[in-house]
C-alpha positions in Angstrom: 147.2 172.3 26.4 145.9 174.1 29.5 144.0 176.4 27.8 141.4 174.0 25.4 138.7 172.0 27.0 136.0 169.8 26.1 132.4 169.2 27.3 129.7 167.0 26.4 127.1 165.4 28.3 125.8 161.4 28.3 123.0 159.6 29.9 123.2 157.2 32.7 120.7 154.6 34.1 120.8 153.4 37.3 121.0 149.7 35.6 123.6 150.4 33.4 123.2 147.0 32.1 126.4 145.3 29.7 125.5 145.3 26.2 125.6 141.4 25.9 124.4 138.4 27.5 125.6 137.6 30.9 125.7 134.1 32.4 126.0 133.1 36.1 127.6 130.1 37.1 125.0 128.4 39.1 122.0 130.8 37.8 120.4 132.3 34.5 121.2 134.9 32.5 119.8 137.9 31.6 119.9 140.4 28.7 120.3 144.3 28.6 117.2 146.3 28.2 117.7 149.4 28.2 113.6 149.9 28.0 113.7 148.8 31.4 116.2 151.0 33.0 114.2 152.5 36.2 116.0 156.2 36.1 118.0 158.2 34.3 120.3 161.3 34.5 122.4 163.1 32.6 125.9 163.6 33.3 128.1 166.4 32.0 131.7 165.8 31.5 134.6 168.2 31.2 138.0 167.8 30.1 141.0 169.5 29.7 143.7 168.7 27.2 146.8 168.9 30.3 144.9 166.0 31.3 142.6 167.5 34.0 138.9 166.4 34.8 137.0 168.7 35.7 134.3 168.2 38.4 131.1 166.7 36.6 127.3 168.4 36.5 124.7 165.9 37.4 121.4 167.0 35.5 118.7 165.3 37.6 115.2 164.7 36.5 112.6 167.0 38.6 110.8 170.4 39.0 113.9 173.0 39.3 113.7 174.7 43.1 111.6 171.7 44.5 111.7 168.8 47.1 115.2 167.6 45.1 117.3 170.6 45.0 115.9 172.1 48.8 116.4 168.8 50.5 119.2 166.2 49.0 121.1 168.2 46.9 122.9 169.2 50.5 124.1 165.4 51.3 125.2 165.1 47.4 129.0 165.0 47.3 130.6 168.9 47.5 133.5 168.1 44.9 130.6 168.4 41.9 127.8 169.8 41.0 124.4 169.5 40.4 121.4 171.0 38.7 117.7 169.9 38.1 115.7 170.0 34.5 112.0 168.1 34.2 113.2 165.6 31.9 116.8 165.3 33.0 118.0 166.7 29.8 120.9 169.9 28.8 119.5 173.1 28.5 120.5 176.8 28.1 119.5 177.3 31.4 121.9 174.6 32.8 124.1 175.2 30.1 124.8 178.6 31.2 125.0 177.2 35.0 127.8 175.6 33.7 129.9 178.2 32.5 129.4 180.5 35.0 129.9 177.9 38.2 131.5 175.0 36.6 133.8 176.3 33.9 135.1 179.5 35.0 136.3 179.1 38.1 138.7 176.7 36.3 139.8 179.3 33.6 143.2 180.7 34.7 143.8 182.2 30.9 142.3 182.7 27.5 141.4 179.2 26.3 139.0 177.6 23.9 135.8 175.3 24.5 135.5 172.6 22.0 131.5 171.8 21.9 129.5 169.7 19.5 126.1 172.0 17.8 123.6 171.5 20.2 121.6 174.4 20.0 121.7 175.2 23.9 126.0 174.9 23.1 126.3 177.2 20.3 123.7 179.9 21.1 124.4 183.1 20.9 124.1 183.6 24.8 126.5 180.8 25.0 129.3 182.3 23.1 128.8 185.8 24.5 129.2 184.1 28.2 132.3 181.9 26.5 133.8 185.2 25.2 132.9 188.4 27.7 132.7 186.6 31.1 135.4 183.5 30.5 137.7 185.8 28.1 137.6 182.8 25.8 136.5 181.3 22.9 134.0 178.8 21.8 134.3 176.4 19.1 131.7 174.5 17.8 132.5 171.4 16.0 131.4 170.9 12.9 127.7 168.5 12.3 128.5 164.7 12.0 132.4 165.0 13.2 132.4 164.7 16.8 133.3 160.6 16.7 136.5 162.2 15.0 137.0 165.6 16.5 135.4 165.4 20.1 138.2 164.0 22.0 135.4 163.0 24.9 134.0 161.0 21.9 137.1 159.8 20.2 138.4 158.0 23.0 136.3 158.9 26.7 132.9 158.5 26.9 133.6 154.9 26.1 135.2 154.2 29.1 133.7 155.6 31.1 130.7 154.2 29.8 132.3 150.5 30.4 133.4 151.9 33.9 129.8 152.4 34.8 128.9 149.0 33.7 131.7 147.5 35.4 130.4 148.9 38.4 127.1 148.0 37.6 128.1 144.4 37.6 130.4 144.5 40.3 128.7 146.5 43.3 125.7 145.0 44.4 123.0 147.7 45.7 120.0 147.5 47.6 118.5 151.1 46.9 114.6 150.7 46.4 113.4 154.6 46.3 114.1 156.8 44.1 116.0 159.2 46.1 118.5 156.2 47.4 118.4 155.4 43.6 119.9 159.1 42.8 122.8 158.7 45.4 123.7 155.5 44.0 124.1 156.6 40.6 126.0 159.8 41.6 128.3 158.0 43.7 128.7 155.4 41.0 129.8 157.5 37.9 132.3 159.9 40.3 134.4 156.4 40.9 133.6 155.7 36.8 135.1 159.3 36.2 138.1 158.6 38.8 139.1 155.5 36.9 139.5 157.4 33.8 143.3 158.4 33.7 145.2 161.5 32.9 147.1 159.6 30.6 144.0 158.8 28.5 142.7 162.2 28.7 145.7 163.6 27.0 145.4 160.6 24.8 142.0 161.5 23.8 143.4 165.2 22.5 146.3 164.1 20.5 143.9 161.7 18.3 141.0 163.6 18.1 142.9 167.0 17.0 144.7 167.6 13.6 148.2 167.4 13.2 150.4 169.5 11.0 151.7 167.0 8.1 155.3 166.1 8.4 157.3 167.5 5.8 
């Protein structure tokens, strides 16, 4: 299971708000709005089916080769990476960032890339990359299936999803810019991604992908 991997991306807010009503003892409550949430980025996760995490790719909301990237990608955490889009979203140009810095380096033999069809996933560029630079293959799920056949979807994203949340709740910060705003969220879904086990990433393969019948 060293050899087939998974990647798919999901959005993060720096108030990652729970999805229900909170009450305080003592205070109010307050509801989730996600209308409200103050900044966003985009967070692309990798899996492998031994078990491994791969390091995530931050996609960060800016003008690619400005202020960002020249002066805080440098105090950024080294142990993941990080690239810059104007609206925070995947595209082929950060797709194919990934699989030339991300991916590769991890590729030790011929293995297979499970992706959903997001056009920026399935290009043609992406699967000559996938196949002449990685020496492997890319496999795009079929439309509508991924809940079923995405093991980051079957059993992943959740988590780590709630993990953020968690965190959310649990770690009180005090950033007020934007740029202390960024940190904070980085820093906040690398512990999310930490508390998502091996064990579950395995998991996640065995009930996403099909099983011979027993005879």
């Amino acid at each position: 299971m060293d050899t087939l991997y998974n990647a798919d991306e999901t959005g993060m807010y720096y108030d990652m708000c729970p999805n229900s009503i909170w009450a305080v003892r003592g205070g109010g409550s307050y509801v989730a709005n996600s209308e409200r949430h103050s900044y966003r980025m985009t967070a692309l996760l990798t899996v492998r089916g031994d078990g491994k995490k791969l390091p995530i790719l931050f996609i960060i909301r800016g003008e690619p080769g400005g202020d960002i990237e020249t002066k805080e990608f440098p105090d950024y955490p080294p142990e993941h990476f990080y690239a810059m889009q104007k609206k925070a979203w995947m595209n082929g140009t950060v797709w194919k960032y990934f699989l030339r810095d991300v991916l590769k380096s991890d590729i030790e033999n011929p293995s297979v890339l499970l992706v959903d069809n997001f056009d920026s996933h399935v290009s043609e560029e992406s699967e000559k990359i996938v196949g002449e630079e990685l020496g492997s293959e890319l496999c795009a799920l079929p439309p509508n299936s991924t809940s079923h056949c995405q093991p980051l979807d079957v059993s992943l994203m959740g988590p780590f999803k709630q993990h953020l949340r968690d965190l959310w709740v649990l770690t009180k910060s005090t950033a007020t810019t934007a740029k202390e705003k960024r940190l904070v969220m980085i820093h906040r879904a690398i512990k999310a991604w930490d508390m998502v086990t091996e064990d579950e990433v395995r998991a996640s393969f065995v009930k996403a992908l099909p099983r011979p019948m027993d005879n």
